[in-house]
C-alpha positions as CSV (number, residue, x, y, z in Angstrom):
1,X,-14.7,1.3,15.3
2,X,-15.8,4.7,16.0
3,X,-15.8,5.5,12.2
4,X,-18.6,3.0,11.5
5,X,-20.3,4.2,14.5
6,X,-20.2,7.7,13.1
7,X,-21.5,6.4,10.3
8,X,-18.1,7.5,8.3
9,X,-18.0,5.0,5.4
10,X,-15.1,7.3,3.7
11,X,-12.8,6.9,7.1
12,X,-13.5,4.0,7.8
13,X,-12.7,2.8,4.4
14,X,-9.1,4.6,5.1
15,X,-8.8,3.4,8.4
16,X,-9.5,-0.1,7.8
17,X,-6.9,-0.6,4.8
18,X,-4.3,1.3,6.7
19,X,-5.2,-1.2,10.1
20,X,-4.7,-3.8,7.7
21,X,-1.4,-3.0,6.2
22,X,0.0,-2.6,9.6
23,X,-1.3,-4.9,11.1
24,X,1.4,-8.3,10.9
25,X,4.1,-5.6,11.9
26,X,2.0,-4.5,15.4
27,X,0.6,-7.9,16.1
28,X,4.4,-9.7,15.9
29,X,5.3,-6.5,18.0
30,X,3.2,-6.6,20.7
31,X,4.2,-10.2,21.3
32,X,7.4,-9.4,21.4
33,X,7.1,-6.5,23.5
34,X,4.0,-7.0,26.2
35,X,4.8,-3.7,28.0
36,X,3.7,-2.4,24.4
37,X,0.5,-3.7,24.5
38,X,-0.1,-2.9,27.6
39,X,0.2,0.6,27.2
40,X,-2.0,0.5,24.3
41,X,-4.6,-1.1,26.0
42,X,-4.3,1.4,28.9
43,X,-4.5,4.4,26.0
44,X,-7.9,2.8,24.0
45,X,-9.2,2.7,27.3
46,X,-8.2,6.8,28.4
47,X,-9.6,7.5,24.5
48,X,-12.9,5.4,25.4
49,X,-13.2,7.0,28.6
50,X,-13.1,10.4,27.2
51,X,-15.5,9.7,24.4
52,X,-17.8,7.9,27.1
53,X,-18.0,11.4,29.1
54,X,-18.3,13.4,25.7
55,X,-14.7,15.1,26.4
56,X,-14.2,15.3,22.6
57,X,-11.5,17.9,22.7
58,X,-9.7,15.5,25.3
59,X,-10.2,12.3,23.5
60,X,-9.1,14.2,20.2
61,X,-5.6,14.8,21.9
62,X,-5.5,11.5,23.5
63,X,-6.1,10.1,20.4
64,X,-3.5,12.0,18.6
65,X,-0.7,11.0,21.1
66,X,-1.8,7.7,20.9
67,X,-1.4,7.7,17.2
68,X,1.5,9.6,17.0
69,X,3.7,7.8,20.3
70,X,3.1,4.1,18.7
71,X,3.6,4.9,15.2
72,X,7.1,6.0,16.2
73,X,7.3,2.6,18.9
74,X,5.8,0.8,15.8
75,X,8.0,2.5,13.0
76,X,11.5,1.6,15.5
77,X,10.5,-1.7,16.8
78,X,9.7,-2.9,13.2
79,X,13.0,-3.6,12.5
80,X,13.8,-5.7,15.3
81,X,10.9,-7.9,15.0
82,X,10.6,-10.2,11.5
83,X,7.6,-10.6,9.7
84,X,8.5,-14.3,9.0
C-alpha cells in the first residue's frame, strides 16, 4: 500500500477501513463480473507503472479515474450481486 510506504499512518488508517467496508461488495463483484477485474488489474498496473517512472502528476490522474470509474461500476453493480 503506497500509504504505508509513504509512511502515511493517517491515510492509511482511512484507506484501510474504507478497503474494508467495501470490500465483500467488490470481491462478490469481480467474481461475477471477470472483465471487471480485469480492467482493474490492467489500471493498478498503468498506476504502478507511472509511480515506477516517478510520473506523479500521471499516476495522480490515473489514479483518480481509476477511483472514480469503479466506484460508479462498483456503486451499479452492487445491486445485482448479493452479499449472501
Amino acid at each position: 500500500m503506497l500509504a504505508r510506504i509513504a509512511g502515511n499512518k493517517v491515510i492509511e488508517s482511512v484507506l484501510l477501513t474504507a478497503y474494508e467496508n467495501i470490500s465483500p461488495y467488490v470481491q462478490r463483484l469481480l467474481r461475477a463480473e471477470p472483465c471487471i477485474l480485469e480492467r482493474n488489474y490492467q489500471d493498478l498496473c498503468n498506476i504502478t507503472e507511472a509511480i515506477k517512472k516517478r510520473q506523479s502528476d500521471n499516476a495522480k490522474v490515473l489514479a483518480e479515474r481509476h477511483l472514480r470509474e469503479f466506484t460508479a461500476i462498483v456503486s451499479k453493480e452492487s445491486d445485482k450481486v448479493p452479499l449472501i
